[in-house]
N, C-alpha and C positions, 0 to 999 in steps of 0.2 A: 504493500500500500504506500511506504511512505514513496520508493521508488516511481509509483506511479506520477505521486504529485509533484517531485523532482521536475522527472518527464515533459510534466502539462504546463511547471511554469515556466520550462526551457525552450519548450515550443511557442507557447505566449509570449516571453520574451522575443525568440526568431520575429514571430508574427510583427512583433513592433518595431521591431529595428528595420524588417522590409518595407512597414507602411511611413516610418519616419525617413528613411533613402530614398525610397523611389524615386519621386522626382528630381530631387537634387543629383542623383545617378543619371536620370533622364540630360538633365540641364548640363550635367559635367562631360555627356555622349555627344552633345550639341556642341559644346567648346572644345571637345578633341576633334573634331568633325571639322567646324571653319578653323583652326590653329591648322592640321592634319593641309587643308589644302591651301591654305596661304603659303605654308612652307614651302608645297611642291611650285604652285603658278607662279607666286612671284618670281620672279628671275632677277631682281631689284632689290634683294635683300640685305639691309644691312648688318653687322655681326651683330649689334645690339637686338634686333628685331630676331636674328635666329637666337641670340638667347633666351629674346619672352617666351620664343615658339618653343622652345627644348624643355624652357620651366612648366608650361603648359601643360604638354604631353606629361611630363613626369609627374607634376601636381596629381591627374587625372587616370595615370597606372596607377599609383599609391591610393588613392581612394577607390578603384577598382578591389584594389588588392587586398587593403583591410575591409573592405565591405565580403570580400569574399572568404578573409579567415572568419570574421565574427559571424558568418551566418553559418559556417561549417560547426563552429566552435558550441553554437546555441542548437545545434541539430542533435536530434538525440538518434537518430538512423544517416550516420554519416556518409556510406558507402552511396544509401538512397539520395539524398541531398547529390552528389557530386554525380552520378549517374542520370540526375535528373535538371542537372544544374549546366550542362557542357557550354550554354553561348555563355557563362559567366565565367567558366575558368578559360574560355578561349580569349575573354579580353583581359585577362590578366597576362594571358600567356602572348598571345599575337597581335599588335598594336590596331590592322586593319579591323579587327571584327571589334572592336570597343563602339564604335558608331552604332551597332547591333542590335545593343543593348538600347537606343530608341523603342524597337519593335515589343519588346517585353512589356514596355510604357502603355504601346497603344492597345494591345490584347487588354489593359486591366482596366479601356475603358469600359465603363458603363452599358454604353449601346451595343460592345461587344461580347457582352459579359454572359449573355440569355442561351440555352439549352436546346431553343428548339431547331429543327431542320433548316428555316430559312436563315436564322440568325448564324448556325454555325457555318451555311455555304458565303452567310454575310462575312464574317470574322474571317474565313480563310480566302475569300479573292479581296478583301482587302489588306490584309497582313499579307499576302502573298505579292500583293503590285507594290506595298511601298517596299518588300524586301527586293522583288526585282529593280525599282528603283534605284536603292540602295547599293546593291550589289553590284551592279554597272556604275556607278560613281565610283565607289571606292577601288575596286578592282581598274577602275580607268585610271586612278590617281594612283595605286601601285605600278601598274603599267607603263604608265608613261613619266617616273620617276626612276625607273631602272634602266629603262629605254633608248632615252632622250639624249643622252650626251656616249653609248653604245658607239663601237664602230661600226660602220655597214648601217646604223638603225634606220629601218622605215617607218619605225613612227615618233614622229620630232614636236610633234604640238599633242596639247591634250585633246584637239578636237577628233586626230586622227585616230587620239586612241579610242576616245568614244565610239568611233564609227567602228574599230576593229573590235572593242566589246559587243555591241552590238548585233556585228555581223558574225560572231562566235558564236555569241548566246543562240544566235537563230537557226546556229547550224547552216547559213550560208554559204558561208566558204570563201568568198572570193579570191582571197589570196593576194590583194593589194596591199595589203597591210600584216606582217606576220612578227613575231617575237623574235629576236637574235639573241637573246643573254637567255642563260640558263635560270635565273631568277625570273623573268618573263615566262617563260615558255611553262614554268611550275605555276604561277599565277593562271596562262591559259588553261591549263588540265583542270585549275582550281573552277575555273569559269564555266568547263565545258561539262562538268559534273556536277556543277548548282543549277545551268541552264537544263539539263535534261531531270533533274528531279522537278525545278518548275513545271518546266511542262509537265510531268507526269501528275504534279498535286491539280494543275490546272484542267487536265485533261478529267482526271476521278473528280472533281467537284464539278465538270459539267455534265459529266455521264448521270451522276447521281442528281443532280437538277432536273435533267430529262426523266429519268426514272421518278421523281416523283411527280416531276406531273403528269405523265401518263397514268402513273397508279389514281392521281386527283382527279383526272376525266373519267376514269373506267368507274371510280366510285360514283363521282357525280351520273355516270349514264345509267347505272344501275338503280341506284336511287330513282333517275326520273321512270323507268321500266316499271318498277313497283310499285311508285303511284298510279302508273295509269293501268296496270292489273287493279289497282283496290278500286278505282273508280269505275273503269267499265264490270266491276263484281257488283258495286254497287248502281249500277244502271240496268243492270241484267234484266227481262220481262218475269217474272211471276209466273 
């Protein structure tokens, strides 16, 4: 028993420490995000300006990082926590996916929050587009930071790299645009293996959209069948 209550206020605890971070996590994902790309666009930067940008970044690992012992530390099934926690310890671990941790944000909103079938094909094509979104920015700004100053490199601006994320992600191909640095070309594989689970979560939440509403029409037809059984029973001559 007493173990139990241990337990319940360690969880309550967690519980508070995630609803008093949240957003400051959120807001701190948002200032590694513009610091993150000032660094790379600017080409204009002074050394003072790279040291806010470096305080930044680092300010914003550190509070990643303790936000990620304290919520292990207050868990009473730790393995479960870390198992169930992977885009938390990957912004601890790998600078691009910290922006990420946004998406965590919008899931806990409100209008996303609801159980039923339309609400969850709601929450996953919207979580789904702003992570596409996402994911071609940030993968454009690794890209074209490793890229850019390459020997041989074809892609020299961020607009090119946009185009060539994009034309990845779609499975394109074109081939106007391709990686030379072996840090690049890890980034692409990185790209070409989020762009095809997209499509595939996109693809299962339309299939499942069409399958209910045909199951919704085949109800609705049945329903109106068996009214008009009751009424021509009830019309019937004597």
């Amino acid at each position: 028993m007493p173990g139990e209550v241990v337990a319940r206020r360690t969880e309550i605890a967690r519980e508070r420490w995630e609803a008093m971070t949240t957003w400051p996590l959120i807001a701190a994902s948002v200032l590694f995000l513009v610091a993150y790309s000032w660094g790379i666009l600017d080409s204009e930067l002074t050394p003072g300006g790279l040291l806010a940008i470096g305080l930044v970044l680092g300010l914003v690992w550190l509070a990643f990082l303790v936000d990620y012992v304290v919520r292990i530390l207050l868990s009473v099934d730790k393995l479960y926590f870390v198992a169930h926690s992977k885009i938390d310890l990957l912004s601890v671990l790998v600078p691009i996916a910290r922006p990420f941790r946004l998406l965590k944000g919008l899931a806990r909103m409100p209008f996303l929050r609801a159980n039923s079938g339309a609400a969850l094909r709601r929450r996953v094509l919207i979580i789904a587009g702003a992570f596409v979104v996402m994911f071609i920015y940030v993968i454009s700004l690794a890209e074209y930071a490793v890229e850019r100053d390459a020997e041989g490199a074809l892609i020299t601006s961020f607009g090119d790299s946009v185009w060539w994320a994009c034309v990845t992600m779609a499975t394109v191909g074109y081939g106007d645009y391709y990686p030379v640095t072996v840090t690049g070309r890890i980034l692409a594989v990185i790209l070409m293996v989020g762009g095809i689970a997209i499509v595939g979560a996109a693809t299962a939440t339309f299939v499942s959209y069409v399958n209910e509403r045909m199951s919704t029409a085949r109800e609705h037809e049945h329903e109106h069948e068996h009214e008009h059984e009751h009424r021509d029973s009830h019309h019937e001559p004597v």
